[in-house]
Legacy VTK file of the C-alpha trace (Angstrom):
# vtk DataFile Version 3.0
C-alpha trace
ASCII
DATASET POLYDATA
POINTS 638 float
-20.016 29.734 -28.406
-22.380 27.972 -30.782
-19.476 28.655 -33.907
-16.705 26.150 -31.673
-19.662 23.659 -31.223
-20.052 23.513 -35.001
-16.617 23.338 -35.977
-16.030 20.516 -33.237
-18.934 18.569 -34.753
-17.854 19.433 -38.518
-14.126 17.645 -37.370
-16.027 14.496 -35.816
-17.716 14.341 -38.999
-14.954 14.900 -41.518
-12.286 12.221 -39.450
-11.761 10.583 -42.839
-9.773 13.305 -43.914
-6.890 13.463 -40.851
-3.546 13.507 -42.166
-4.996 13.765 -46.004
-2.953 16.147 -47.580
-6.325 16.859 -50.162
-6.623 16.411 -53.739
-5.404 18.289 -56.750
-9.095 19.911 -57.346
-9.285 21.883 -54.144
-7.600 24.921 -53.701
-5.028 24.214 -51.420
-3.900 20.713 -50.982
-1.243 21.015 -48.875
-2.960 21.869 -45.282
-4.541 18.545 -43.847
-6.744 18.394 -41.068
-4.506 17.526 -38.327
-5.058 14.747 -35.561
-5.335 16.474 -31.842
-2.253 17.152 -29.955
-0.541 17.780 -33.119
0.944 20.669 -35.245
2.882 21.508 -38.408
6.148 22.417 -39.280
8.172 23.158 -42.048
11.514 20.196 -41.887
14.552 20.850 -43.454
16.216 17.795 -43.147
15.073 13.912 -42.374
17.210 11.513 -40.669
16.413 7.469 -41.729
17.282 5.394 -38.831
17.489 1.493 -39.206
15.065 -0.436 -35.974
18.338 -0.243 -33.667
18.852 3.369 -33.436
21.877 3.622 -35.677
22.108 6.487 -38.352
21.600 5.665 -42.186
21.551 8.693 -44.026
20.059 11.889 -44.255
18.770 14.237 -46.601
17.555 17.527 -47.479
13.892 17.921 -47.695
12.115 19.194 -50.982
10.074 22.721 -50.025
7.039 21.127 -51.541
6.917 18.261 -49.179
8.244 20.042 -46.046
5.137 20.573 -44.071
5.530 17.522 -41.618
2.725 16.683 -38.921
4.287 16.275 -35.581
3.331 15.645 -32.242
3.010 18.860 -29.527
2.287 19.731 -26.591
0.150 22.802 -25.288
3.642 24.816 -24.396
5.502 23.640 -27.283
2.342 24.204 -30.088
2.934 27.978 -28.629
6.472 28.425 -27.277
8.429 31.615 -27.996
11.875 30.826 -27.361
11.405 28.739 -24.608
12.077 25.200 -23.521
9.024 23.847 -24.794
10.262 20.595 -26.737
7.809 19.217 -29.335
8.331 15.375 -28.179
9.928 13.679 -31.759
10.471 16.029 -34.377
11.980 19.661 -33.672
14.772 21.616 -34.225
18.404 20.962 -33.992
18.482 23.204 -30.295
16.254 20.892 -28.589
16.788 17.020 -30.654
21.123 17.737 -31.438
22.782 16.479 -27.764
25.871 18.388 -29.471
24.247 21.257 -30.260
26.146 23.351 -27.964
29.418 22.124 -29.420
28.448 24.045 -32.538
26.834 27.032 -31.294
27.869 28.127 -27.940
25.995 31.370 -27.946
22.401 29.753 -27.572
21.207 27.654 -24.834
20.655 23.813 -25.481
17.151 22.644 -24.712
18.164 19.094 -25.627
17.403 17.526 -21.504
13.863 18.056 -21.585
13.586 17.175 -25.317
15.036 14.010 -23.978
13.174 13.353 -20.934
9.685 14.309 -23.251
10.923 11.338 -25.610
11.925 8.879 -22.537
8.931 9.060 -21.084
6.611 8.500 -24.130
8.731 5.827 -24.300
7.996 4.362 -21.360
4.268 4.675 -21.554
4.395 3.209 -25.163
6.578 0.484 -24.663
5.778 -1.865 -28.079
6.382 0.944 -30.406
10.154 0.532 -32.217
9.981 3.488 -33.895
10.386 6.332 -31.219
12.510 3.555 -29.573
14.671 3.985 -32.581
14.917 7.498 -32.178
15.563 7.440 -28.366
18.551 5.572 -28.379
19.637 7.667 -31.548
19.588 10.950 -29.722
20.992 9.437 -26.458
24.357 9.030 -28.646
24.613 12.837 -29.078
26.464 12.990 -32.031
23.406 14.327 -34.568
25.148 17.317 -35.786
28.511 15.241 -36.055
26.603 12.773 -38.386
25.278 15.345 -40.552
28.402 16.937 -40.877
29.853 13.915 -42.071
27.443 13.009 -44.255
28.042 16.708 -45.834
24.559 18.360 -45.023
26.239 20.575 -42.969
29.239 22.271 -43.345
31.777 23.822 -41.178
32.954 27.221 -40.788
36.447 28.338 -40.142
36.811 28.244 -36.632
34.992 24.717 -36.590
30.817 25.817 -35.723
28.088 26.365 -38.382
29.201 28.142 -41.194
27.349 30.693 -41.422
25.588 33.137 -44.561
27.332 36.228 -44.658
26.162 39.467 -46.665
27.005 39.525 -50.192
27.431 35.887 -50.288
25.302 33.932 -53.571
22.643 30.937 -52.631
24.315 29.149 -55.337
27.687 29.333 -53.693
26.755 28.094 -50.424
26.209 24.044 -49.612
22.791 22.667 -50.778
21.095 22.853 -47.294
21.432 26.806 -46.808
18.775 26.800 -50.099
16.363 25.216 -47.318
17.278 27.382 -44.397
18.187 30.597 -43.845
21.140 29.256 -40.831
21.963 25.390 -40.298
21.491 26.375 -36.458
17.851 26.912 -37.488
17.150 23.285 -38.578
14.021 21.355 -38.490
14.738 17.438 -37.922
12.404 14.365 -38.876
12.640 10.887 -38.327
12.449 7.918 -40.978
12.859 4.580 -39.281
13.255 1.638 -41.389
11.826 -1.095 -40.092
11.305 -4.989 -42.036
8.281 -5.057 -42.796
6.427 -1.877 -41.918
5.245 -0.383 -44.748
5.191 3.458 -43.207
8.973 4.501 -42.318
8.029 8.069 -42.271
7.557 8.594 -38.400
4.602 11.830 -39.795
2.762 9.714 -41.494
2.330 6.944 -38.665
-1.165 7.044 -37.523
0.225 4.671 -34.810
2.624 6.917 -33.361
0.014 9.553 -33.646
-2.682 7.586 -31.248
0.107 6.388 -29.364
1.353 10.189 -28.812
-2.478 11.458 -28.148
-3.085 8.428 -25.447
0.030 9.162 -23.666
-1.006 13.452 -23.579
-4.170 13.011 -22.849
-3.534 10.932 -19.832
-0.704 13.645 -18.546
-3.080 16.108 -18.241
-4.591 16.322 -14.992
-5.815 19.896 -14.950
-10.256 19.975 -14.829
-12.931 21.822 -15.162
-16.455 22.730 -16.200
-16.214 22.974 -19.963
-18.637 25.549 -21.482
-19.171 24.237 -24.801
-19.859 20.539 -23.563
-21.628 21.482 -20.184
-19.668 18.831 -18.313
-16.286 18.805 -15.859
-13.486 17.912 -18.040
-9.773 18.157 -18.700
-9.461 21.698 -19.875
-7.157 24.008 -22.141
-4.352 26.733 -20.487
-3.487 27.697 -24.433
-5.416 27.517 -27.220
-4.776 26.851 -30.994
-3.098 29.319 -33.083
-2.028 29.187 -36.992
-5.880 29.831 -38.025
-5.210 31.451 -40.889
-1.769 30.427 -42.440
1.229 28.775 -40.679
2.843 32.507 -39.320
-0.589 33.696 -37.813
-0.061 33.705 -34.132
-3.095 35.568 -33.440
-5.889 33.445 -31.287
-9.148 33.173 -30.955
-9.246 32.241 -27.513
-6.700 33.766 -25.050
-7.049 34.460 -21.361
-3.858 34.155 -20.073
-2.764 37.430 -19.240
-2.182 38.378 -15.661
-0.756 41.329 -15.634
-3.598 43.561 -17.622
-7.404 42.790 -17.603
-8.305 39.673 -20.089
-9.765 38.380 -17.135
-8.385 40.839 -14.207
-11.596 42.562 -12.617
-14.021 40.232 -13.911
-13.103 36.759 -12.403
-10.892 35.122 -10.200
-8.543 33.366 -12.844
-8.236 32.500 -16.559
-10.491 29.528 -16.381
-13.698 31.319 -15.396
-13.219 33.304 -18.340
-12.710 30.514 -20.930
-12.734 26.973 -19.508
-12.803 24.613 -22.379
-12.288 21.013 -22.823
-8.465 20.821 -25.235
-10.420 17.928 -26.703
-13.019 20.429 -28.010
-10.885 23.554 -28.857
-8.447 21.528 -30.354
-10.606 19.700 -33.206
-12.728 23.017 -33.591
-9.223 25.372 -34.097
-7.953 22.228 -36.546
-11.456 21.968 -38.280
-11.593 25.899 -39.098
-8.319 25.627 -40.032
-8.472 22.992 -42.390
-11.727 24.502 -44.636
-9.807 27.808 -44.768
-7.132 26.218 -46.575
-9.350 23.893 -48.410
-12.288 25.741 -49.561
-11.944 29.575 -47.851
-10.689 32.898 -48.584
-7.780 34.177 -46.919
-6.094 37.305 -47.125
-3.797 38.573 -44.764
-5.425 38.051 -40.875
-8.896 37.874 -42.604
-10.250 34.272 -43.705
-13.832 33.384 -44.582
-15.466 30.123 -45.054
-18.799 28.370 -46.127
-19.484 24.799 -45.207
-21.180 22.347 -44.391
-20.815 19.835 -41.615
-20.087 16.696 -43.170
-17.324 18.434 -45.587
-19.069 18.587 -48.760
-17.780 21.500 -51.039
-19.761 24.174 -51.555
-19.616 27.382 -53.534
-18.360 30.278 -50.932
-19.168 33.640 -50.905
-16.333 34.826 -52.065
-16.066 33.546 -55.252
-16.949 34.606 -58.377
-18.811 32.458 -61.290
-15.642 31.747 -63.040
-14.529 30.355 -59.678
-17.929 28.555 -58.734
-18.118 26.535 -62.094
-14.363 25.891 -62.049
-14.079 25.925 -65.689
-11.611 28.285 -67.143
-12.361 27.470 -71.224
-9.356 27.293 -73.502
-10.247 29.200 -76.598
-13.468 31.535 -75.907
-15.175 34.072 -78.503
-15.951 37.295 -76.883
-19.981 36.953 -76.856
-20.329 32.738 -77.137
-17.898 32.393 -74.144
-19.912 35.146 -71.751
-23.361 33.531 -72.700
-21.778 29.689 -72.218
-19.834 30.596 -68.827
-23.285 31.686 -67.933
-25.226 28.827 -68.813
-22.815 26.258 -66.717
-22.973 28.468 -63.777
-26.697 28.297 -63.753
-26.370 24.564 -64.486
-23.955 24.610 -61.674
-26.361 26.403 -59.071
-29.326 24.543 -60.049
-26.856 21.216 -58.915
-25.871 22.697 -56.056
-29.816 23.365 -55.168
-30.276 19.385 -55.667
-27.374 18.299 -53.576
-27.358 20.548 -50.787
-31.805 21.161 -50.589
-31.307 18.353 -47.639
-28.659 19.728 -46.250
-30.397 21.554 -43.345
-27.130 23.286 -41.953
-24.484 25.726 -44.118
-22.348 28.024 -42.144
-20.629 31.060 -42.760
-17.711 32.492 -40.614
-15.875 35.371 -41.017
-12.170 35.921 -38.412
-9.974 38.835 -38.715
-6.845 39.853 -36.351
-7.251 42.985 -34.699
-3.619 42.766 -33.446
-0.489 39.960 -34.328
-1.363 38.483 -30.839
-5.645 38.702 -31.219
-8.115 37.292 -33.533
-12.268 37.315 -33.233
-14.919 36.000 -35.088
-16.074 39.060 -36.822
-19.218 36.997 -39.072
-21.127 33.747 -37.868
-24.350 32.809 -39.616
-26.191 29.477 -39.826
-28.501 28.971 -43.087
-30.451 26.068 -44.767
-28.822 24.722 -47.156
-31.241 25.759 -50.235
-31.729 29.451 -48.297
-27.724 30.230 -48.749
-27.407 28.288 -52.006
-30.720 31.184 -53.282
-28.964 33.929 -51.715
-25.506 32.763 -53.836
-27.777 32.976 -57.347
-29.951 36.592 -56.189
-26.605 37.730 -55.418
-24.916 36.961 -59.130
-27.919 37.524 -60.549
-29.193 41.247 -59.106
-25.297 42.605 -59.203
-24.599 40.722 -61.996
-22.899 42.592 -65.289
-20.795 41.535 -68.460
-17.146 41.332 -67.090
-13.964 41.506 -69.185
-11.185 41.875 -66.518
-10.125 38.133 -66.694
-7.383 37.096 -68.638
-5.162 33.857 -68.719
-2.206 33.079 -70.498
-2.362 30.245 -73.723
-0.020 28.918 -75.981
-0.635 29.945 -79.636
-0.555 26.151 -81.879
0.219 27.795 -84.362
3.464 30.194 -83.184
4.316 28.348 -80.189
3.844 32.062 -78.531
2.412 32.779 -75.284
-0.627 35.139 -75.745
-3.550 36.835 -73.232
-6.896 35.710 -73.975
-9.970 37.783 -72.264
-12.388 35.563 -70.475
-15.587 37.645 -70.710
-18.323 36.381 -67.918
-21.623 37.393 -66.400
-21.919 37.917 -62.883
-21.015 39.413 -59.691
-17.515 39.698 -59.313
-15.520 38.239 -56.533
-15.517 40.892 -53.303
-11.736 41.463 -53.488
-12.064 42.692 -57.162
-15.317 45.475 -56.057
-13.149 46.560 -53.555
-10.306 47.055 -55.643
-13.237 48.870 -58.248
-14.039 51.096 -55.268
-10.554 52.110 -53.870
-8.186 50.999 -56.438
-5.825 48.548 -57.299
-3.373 49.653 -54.461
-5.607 49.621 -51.959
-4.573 49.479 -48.267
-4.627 45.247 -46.716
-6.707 46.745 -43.757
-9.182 48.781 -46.131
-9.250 46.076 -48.284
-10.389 43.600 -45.467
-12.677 45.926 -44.200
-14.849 46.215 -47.672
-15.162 42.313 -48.281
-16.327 42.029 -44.578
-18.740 44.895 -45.429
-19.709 43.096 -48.467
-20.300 39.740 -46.942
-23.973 40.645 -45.560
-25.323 41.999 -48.523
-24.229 38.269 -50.115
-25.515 36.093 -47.044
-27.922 38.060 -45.535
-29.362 40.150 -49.040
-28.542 43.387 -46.951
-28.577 46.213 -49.199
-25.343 47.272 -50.967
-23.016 49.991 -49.140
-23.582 53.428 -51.095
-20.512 54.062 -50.170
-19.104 51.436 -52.311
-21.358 52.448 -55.523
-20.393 55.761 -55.630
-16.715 55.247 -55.233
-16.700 52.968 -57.848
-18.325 54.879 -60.375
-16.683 57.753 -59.531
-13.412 56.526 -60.101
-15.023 54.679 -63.278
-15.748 58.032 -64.618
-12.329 59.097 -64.102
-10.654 57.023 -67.126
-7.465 58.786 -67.826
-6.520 57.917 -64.487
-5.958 54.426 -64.661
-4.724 52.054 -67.113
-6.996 50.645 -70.125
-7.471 46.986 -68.522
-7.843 48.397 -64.754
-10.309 51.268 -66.248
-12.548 48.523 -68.206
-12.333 46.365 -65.089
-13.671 49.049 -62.939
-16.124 50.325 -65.160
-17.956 46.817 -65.742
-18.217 46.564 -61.722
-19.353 50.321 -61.208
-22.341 49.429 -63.568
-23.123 46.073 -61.496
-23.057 47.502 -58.069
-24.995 50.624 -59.623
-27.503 48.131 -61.167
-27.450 46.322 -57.661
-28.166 49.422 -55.565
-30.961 50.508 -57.715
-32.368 46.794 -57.912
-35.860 47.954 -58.078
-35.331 49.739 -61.189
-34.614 46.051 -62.690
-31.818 47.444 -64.915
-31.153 45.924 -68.410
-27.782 44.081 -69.265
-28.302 44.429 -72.429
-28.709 48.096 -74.827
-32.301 49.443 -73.549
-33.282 51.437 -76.276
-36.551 52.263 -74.776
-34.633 54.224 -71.948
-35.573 57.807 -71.830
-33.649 58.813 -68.788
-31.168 61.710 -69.089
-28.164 59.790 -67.795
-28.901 56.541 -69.650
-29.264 58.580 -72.970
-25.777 60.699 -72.516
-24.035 57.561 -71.451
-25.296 56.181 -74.816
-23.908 59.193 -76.795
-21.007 59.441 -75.611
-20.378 55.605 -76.460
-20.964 56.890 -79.934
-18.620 59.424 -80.391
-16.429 57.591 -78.741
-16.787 54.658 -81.413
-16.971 56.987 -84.149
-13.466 58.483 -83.545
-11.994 55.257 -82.625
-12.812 53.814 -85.728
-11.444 56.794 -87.791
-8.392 56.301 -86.053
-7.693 52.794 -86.174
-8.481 53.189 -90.217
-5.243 55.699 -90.262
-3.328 53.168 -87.531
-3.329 56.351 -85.307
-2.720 54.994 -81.028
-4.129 57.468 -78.835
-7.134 58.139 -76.681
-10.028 59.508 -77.593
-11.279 63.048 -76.914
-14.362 61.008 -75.265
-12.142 58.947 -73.530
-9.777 62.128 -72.151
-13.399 64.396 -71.305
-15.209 61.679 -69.631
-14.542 62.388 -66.264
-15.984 66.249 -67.177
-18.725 64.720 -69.235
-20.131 63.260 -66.022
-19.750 66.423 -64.143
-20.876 68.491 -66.941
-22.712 66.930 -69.956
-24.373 69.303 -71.986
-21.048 71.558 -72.344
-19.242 69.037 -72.707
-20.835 67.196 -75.499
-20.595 70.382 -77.482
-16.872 70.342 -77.176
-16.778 66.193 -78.518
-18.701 66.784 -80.704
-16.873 69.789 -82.634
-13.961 67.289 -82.161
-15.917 64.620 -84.381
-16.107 66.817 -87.244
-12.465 66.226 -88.662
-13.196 62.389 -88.406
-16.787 62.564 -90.019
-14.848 63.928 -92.745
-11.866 61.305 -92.984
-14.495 58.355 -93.142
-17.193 60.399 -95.424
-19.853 57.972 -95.831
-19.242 55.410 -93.476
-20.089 57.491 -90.667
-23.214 58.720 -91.622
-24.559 55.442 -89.209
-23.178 57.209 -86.720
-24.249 60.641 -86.849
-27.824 59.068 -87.308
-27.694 57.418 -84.622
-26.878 60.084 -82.214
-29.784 62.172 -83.706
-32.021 59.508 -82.790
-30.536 59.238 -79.412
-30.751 63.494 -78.692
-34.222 63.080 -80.235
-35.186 60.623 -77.478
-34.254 63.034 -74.759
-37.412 64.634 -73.271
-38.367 68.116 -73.124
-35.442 70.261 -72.201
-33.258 67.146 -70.104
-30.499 67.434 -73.024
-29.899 71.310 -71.997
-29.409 70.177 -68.103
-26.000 70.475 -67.454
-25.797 68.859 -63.969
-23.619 65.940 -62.672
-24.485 62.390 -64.303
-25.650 59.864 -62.205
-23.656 56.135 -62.380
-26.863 55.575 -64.625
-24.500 56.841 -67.573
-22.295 54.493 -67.279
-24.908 51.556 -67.754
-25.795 53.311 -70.892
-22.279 53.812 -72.341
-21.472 50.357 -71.134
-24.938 48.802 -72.845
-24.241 51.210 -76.417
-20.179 50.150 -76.406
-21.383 46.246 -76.044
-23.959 46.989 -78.872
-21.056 47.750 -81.003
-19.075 44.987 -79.935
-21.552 42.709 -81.431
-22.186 44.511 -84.776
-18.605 45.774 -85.312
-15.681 43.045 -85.238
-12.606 45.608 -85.765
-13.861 47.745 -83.032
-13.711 44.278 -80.961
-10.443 43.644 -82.007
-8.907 47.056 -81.337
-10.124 47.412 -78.309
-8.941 44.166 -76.424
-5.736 44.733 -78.569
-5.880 47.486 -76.511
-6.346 46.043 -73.421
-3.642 43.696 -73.807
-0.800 46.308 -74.309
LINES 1 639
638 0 1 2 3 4 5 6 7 8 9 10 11 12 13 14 15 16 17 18 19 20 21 22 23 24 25 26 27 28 29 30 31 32 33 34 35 36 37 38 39 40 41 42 43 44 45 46 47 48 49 50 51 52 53 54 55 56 57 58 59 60 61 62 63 64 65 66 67 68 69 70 71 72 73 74 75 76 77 78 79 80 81 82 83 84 85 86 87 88 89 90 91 92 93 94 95 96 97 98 99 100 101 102 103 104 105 106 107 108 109 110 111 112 113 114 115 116 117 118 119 120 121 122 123 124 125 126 127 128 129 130 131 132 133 134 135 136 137 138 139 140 141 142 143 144 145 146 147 148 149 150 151 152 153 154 155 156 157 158 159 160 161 162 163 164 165 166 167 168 169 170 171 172 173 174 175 176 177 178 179 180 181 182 183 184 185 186 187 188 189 190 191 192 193 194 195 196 197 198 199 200 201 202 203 204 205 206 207 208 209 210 211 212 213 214 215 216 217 218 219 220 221 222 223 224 225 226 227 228 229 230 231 232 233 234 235 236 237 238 239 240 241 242 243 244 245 246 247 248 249 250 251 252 253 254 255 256 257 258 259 260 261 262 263 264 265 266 267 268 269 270 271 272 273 274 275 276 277 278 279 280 281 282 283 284 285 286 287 288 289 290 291 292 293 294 295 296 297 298 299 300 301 302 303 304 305 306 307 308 309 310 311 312 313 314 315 316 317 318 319 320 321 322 323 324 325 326 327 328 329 330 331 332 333 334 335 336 337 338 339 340 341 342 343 344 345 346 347 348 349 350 351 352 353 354 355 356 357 358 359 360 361 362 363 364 365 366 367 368 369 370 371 372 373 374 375 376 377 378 379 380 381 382 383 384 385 386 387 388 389 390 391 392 393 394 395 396 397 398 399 400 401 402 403 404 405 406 407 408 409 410 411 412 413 414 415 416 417 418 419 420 421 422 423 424 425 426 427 428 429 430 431 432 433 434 435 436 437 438 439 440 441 442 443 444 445 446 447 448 449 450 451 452 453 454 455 456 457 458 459 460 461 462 463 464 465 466 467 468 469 470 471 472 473 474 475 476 477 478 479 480 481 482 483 484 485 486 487 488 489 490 491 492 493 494 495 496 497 498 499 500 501 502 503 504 505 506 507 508 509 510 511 512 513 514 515 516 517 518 519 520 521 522 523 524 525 526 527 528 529 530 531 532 533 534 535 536 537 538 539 540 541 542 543 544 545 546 547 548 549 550 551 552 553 554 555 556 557 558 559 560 561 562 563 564 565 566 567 568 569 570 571 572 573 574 575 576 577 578 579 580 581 582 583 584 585 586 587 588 589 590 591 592 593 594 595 596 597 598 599 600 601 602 603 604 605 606 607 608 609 610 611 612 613 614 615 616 617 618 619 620 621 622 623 624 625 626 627 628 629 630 631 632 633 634 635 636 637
């Protein structure tokens, strides 16, 4: 259980940040770490009260500040339909004591919301503000209020109008923009009290000790807690919401009587998993939080890097771009690369300073097999200068020149909106080399499945999945099959995890011209013609592929015969540009001269070593030849 003893130290370290929404340079800044005993929920509407209980006004929350932290209960934190009343803020079913006068077809839950809110009051008799709300909802007249006030509005037959099909948002009153049925409402409180500078009852940190003092003294249930090694009050239910606020799947669940979670092996659910709610409670909240702050989610899966006091770190997931956090504004094709470069290792070699003391980083990995069941799929505990050196061997041995990053600028000049490529060197981010591997459409579970496969190889330097390698450059062979900036994406990754897998070859990043190897050589010539023809063609402002572009998936099954049929197809072009491509055709005699004896006849299947070479030649042009540069991401950007 050593992963919930970290994450319940990491939240006893990181208490500073309860209730702090985050700042605008993390990732997500809108998932705090939450006090125990507490949840989130999305409100829809917030009722100000004045200090007597008497209603004000209301209004309809904004989306962007509608998460609200409220106080919960175990049952309520995980109810299904049931009468599980959060004890202040909830929805209109359980806080409205004229609910049922509006919707007679659903069962009011509004006693036990009541008798939850009484008897907080009683134990915390000095605080005015749930006062304030008691004697409000002992009036039962909520919904009547609202409807007054016109947040609500009335159907024909005098209940909740309701949404019908074919009916427009913008025809319907303000609050159905907010909620998909005014039945469905989530209510908070503002109290306005003279002199108390926090009227927001969710932002109280009063009402939040107040609310955990009063639950933890309810609890009377205790045990021997397995993580602390002492008796102590223990969970029934566990934390969901791990990954994003819909995720009900847990990490901990025994509570299933009827099959075998526990059936067979003990007695009851607490031999199985006896934990202090103290300890699961901070430890759910606390992996919860650095998903949202500093993870990766996608879908069930969610992986995070950290450190125990909550200093940011790079993750494993991201790619340079991401670690240095510097998108630039205006780059050049070759000076941006080289620069992006240069800060990252700048960047590393600060993150080696700050974090060579650190002696703990930790790495989890959780995935949902089912809606209902989560697990911990990855736990690893490094130094913190051993993961920050397995971060820089990993970007620097599957490292490649990338172009598949774009971003959207404003031209001064035009006023226009225009693509710009960000070129970079590196590894790219999981998520895009298994998109390289199985395409841009991949399956969620499939794609899930390759970043968890990748994760090792980044932590632990575990050798690359062949697998993975020889999808990717198979489907980089295959050009015609995908679209120019999803083929150049591919093709850049294919020749990094190629260069990764074969790390003891120490591939070149840069044109090796001292390369004699078969592949590498063919790769190179084929780069040729292709450049050849695409330069003829832009001269005559002819769009089209080229014939090496349309062969290439043969040309790596079948080079020799192949090449013979490109390069018949070059002759018409060596004759439109006459002179000028006399370079060319020199160069690819040099490059059939460098072959050794009798490897140029071989007509088998090309090895992903061809595409380093094509790659390496194309980039050589790049540098030499500024229209080819500019055609090409033209291109690109179509």
């Amino acid at each position: 259980m050593s992963w919930i003893q970290e994450l319940y130290k990491t939240y006893d370290q990181c208490e500073k940040y309860i209730g702090i929404d985050g700042n605008e340079d993390e990732k997500n800044h809108t998932t705090p770490l939450l006090p125990i005993c507490h949840t989130t929920q999305m409100a829809h509407v917030e009722i100000t009260l004045n200090e007597d209980g008497n209603f004000q006004k209301a209004e309809i929350v904004n989306k962007n500040d509608a998460r609200t932290i409220i106080p919960c209960t175990e049952l309520s934190s995980n109810r299904v339909g049931n009468d599980a009343p959060h004890p202040l803020c909830d929805k209109l079913q359980f806080v409205a004591g004229d609910f049922c006068k509006y919707e007679a077809s659903k069962k009011s839950f509004f006693p036990s919301y009541k008798k939850l809110l009484k008897d907080w009051c009683d134990f915390a008799s000095d605080n005015k503000k749930i006062h304030s709300v008691y004697k409000y909802i002992s009036k039962e007249h909520l919904i009547d209020d609202l409807m007054a006030y016109q947040i609500f509005a009335k159907g024909d037959d005098g209940t909740f109008l309701e949404k019908k099909k074919g009916d427009r948002i913008q025809d319907l009153p303000p609050i159905f923009r907010t909620v998909a049925s005014q039945k469905e409402t989530f209510v908070r409180w503002i109290v306005d009290i003279p002199g108390d500078p926090v009227s927001a009852v969710w932002k109280d940190r009063e009402i939040w000790k107040n609310w955990i003092d009063f639950y933890s003294k309810s609890i009377e249930r205790k045990s021997f807690c397995i993580v602390s090694g002492k008796e102590e009050t223990v969970a029934t239910l566990h934390p969901a919401k791990i990954v994003s606020d819909g995720d009900k799947a847990k990490l901990i669940s025994s509570n299933d009587k009827t099959d075998f979670t526990y059936r067979g092996r003990f007695q009851n659910a607490e031999q199985a998993a006896a934990i202090n709610f103290i300890v699961t409670q901070k430890a759910h909240f606390a992996l919860r939080w650095l998903l949202a702050r500093q993870g990766y989610r996608n879908g069930d899966l969610g992986i995070v890097a950290w450190a125990a006091a909550g200093i940011m770190i790079p993750q494993p997931t991201d790619s340079p771009l991401e670690i240095i956090s510097n998108m630039p504004e205006e780059p050049l094709p070759y000076e941006t690369a080289q620069n992006i470069g240069i800060q990252f290792r700048k960047r590393i070699a600060g993150y080696k300073v700050a974090l060579g003391n650190i002696k703990n980083i930790f790495v989890l990995a959780t995935d949902a097999a089912t809606t209902g069941r989560r697990a911990v799929t990855y736990f690893r505990q490094l130094g913190g200068s051993d993961y920050i050196d397995r971060i820089d061997s990993w970007h620097s041995t599957c490292s490649w020149l990338h172009r598949f990053v774009f971003r959207e600028i404003k031209d001064p000049e035009t006023g226009k909106k225009r693509k710009i490529c960000i070129p970079f060197t590196g590894a790219a981010a999981p998520v895009d080399i298994a998109k390289a591997a199985f395409g841009e459409k991949i399956d969620e579970k499939l794609l899930r499945y390759t970043i968890s496969r990748i994760l090792p190889c980044i932590v632990e330097q575990q050798p690359l999945p062949r697998d993975l390698m020889e999808s990717s450059v198979r489907r980089a062979s295959n050009r015609i099959s995908m679209e120019p900036w999803e083929w150049e994406k591919t093709l850049s990754i294919a020749c990094a995890l190629f260069r990764k897998y074969h790390e003891k070859e120490k591939y070149d990043m840069s044109l090796d011209q001292t390369n004699q190897n078969r592949d590498y050589l063919y790769g190179r010539l084929l780069a040729v013609a292709e450049n050849l023809e695409r330069w003829a063609l832009n001269d005559s402002g002819e769009k089209r592929e080229t014939n090496a572009a349309r062969l290439m998936q043969r040309f790596s099954d079948h080079p020799f015969s192949t090449w013979r049929t490109i390069e018949l197809a070059l002759t018409p072009y060596k004759a439109r540009l006459g002179a000028k491509s006399q370079k060319y055709q020199d160069l690819m005699d040099q490059i059939i001269a460098s072959f050794r004896n009798g490897e140029f006849l071989n007509d088998n299947k090309l090895s992903g070593e061809f595409l380093l070479g094509y790659h390496c030649q194309r980039e050589e042009f790049r540098s030499s030849f500024g229209r080819v540069v500019k055609a090409d991401l033209e291109q690109i950007n179509e």
